[in-house]
C-alpha positions in Angstrom: 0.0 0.0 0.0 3.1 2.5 0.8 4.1 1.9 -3.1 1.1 2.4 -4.2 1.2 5.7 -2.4 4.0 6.7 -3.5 2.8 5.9 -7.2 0.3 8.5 -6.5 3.0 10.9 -5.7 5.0 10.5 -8.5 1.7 10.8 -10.7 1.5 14.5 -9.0 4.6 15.4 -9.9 4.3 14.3 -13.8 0.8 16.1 -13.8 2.3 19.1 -11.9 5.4 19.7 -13.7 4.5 21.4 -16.3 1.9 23.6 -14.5 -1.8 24.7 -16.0 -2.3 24.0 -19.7 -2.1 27.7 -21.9 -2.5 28.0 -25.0 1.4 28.0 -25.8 1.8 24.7 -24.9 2.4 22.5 -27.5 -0.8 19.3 -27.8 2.0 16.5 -26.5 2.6 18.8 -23.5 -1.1 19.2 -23.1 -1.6 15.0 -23.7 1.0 14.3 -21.2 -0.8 16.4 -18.5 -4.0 14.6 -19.1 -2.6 11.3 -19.5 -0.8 12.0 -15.8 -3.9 12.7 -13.5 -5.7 9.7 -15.5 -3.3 8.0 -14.1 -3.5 9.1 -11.0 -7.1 8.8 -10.7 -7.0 5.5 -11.4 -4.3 4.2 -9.4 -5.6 5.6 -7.0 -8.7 4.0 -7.1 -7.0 0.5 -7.8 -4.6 0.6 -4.4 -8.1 1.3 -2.3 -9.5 -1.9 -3.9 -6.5 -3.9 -4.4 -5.4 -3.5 -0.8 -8.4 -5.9 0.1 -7.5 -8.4 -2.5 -3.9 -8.3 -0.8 -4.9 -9.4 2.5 -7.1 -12.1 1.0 -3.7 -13.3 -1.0 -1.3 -12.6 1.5 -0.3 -15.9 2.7 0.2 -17.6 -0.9 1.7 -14.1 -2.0 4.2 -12.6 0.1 7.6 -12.6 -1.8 10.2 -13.8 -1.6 8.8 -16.3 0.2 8.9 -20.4 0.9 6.0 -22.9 0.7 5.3 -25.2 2.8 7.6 -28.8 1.9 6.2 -31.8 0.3 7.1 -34.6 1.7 7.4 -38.0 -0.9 7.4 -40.8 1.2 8.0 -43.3 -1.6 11.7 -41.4 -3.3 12.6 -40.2 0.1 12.5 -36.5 -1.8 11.8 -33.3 0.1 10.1 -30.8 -2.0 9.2 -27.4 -1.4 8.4 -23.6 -3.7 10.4 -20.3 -3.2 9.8 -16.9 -4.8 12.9 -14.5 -5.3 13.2 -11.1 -6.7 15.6 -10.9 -10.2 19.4 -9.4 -8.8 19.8 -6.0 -9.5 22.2 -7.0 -12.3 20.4 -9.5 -14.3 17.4 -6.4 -14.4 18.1 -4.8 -17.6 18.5 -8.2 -19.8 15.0 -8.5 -18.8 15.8 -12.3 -18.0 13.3 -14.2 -15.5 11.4 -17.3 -15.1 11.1 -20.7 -13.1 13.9 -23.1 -12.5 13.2 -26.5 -10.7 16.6 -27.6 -9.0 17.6 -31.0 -7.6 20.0 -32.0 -5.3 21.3 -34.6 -2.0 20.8 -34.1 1.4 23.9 -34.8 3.4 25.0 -36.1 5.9 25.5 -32.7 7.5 22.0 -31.6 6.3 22.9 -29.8 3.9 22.1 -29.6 -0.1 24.5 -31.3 -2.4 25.6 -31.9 -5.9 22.7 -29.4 -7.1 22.0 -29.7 -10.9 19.4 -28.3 -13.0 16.4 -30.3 -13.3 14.4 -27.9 -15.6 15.6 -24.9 -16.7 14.2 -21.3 -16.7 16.0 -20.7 -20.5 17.9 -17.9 -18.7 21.6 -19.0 -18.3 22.0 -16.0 -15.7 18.5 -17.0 -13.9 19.9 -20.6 -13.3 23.3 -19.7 -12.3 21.8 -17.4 -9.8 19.4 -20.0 -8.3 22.4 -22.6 -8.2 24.7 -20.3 -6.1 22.0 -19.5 -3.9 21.2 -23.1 -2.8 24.5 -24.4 -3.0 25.7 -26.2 -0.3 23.0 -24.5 1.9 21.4 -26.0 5.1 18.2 -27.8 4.8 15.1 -26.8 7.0 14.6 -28.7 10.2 11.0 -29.0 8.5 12.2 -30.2 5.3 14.1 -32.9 7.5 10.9 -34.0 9.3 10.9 -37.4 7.2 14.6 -37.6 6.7 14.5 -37.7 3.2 17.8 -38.3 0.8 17.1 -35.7 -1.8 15.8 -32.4 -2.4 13.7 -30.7 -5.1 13.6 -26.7 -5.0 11.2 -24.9 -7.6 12.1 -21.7 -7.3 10.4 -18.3 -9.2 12.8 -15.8 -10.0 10.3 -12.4 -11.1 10.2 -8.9 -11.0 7.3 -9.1 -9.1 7.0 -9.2 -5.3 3.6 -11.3 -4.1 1.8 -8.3 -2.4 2.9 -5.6 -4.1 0.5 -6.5 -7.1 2.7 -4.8 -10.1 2.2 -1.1 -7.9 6.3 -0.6 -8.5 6.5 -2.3 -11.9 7.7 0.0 -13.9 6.8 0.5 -17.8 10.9 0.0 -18.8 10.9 -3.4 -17.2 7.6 -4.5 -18.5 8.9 -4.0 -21.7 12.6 -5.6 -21.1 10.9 -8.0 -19.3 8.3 -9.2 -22.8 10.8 -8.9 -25.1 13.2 -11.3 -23.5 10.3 -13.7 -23.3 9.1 -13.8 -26.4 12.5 -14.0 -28.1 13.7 -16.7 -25.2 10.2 -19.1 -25.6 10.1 -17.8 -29.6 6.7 -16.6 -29.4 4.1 -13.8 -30.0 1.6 -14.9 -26.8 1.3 -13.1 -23.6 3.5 -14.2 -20.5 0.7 -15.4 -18.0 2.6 -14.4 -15.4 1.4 -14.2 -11.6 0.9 -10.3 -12.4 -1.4 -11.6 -15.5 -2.9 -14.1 -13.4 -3.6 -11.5 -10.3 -5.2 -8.6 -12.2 -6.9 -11.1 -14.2 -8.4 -12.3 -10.8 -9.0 -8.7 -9.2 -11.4 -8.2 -12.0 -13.2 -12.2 -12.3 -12.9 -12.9 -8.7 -13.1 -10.1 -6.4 -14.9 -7.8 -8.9 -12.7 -4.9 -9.0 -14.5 -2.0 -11.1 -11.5 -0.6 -11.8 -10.7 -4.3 -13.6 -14.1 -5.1 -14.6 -12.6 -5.2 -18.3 -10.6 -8.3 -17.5 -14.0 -10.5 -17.2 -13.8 -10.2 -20.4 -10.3 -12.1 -21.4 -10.1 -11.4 -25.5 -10.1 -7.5 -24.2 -8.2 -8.4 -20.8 -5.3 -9.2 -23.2 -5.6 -6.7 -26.4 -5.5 -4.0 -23.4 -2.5 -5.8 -21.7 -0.8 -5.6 -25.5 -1.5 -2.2 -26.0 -0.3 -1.4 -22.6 2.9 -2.6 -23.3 2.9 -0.5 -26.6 2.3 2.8 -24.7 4.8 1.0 -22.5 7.4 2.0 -24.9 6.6 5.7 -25.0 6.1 6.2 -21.2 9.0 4.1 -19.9 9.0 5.9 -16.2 5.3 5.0 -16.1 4.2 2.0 -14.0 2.8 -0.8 -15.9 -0.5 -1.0 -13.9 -1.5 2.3 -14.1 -1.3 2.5 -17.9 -3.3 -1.0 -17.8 -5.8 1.1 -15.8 -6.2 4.2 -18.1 -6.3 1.7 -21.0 -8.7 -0.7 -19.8 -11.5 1.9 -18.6 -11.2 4.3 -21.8 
């Protein structure tokens, strides 16, 4: 909710910039004004509503985060979900995705010869989630039913659980597409959590301010052309142009 606040601030500041509209402003200044407190209006109206849908969430959500293990009796495997933010310097490639990683449990409880199982397609992504695991102690919970091996499915995203896209800014929106089409070689949508959890504030929980996604043939023409106007607002955040799209 504190983002999302401060989203509203920085909307003020776009919208306040260049003052009142006179008539020797040029029609782009005059557009950008406009499109500014549209986007404030609406994102404002979307963290009152969304901040509901948070708390409803908040438990399957909250990133980064670990899920409760799953236990294989028959293998002997441990299993278990975690969420991490994308490193700072892996950002700007736009790289992300899901890696599963598999691995030992020694004798000193910790996790050993990790390999690659399934791979996100990001060479940086699965390097990252290797060096992270490596050799690192396994949960007392995860050790409940002494197992010999370990399975780790682990979400590497821009996208914290509760946040809800409020800080996801237009540049890596579009860094972010780009690297997934050209890395899966496709034209479709990521349905990413994000996808997934405005898709839901507008299906599920009835958000008017998302009552467009109901509909999912305009849900995802707006979620295209959002990332089109994407590339002309970079600073923008990636919801609130959703917003002003998907109520015009």
């Amino acid at each position: 909710m504190r983002t999302c606040l401060m989203s509203l601030g920085h909307f003020d500041q776009a919208a306040g910039a260049t003052g009142i509209v006179r008539d020797r402003l040029s029609l782009a200044a005059a557009l950008q004004i406009t499109f500014a407190r549209r986007m404030k209006n609406a994102t404002m109206h979307f963290c009152v509503s969304i901040s509901i849908f948070a708390s409803v969430l908040a438990t399957l959500l909250a990133g980064p985060t670990q899920a409760q293990p799953v236990i294989v009796e028959e293998a002997k495997w441990a299993s278990t979900e975690i969420s991490l933010l994308v490193p700072d310097e892996i950002k700007p490639t736009g790289e992300h995705g899901t890696i599963v990683l598999e691995g030992e449990v020694t004798d000193e409880k910790r996790i050993g010869n990790l390999e690659v199982a399934q791979s996100s397609r990001s060479s940086a992504i699965d390097q990252f989630a290797l060096q992270r695991f490596a050799n690192a102690r396994v949960s007392p919970t995860l050790l409940e039913h002494n197992p010999a091996r370990i399975r780790l499915t682990v979400a590497v995203y821009n996208i914290k659980g509760l946040d809800f896209g409020s800080d996801y800014s237009c540049r890596q929106a579009v860094l972010d597409a780009d690297w997934y089409a050209k890395a899966f070689n496709t034209t479709e949508i990521e349905k990413s959590s994000l996808y997934y959890l405005l898709r839901g504030g507008g299906t599920i929980f009835g958000n008017k301010k998302l009552a467009f996604a109901k509909d999912d043939e305009k849900f995802d023409l707006v979620w295209r052309h959002t990332l089109m106007a994407c590339r002309e607002f970079p600073d923008e955040k990636f919801v609130g142009v959703l917003l002003v799209l998907g109520n015009r």
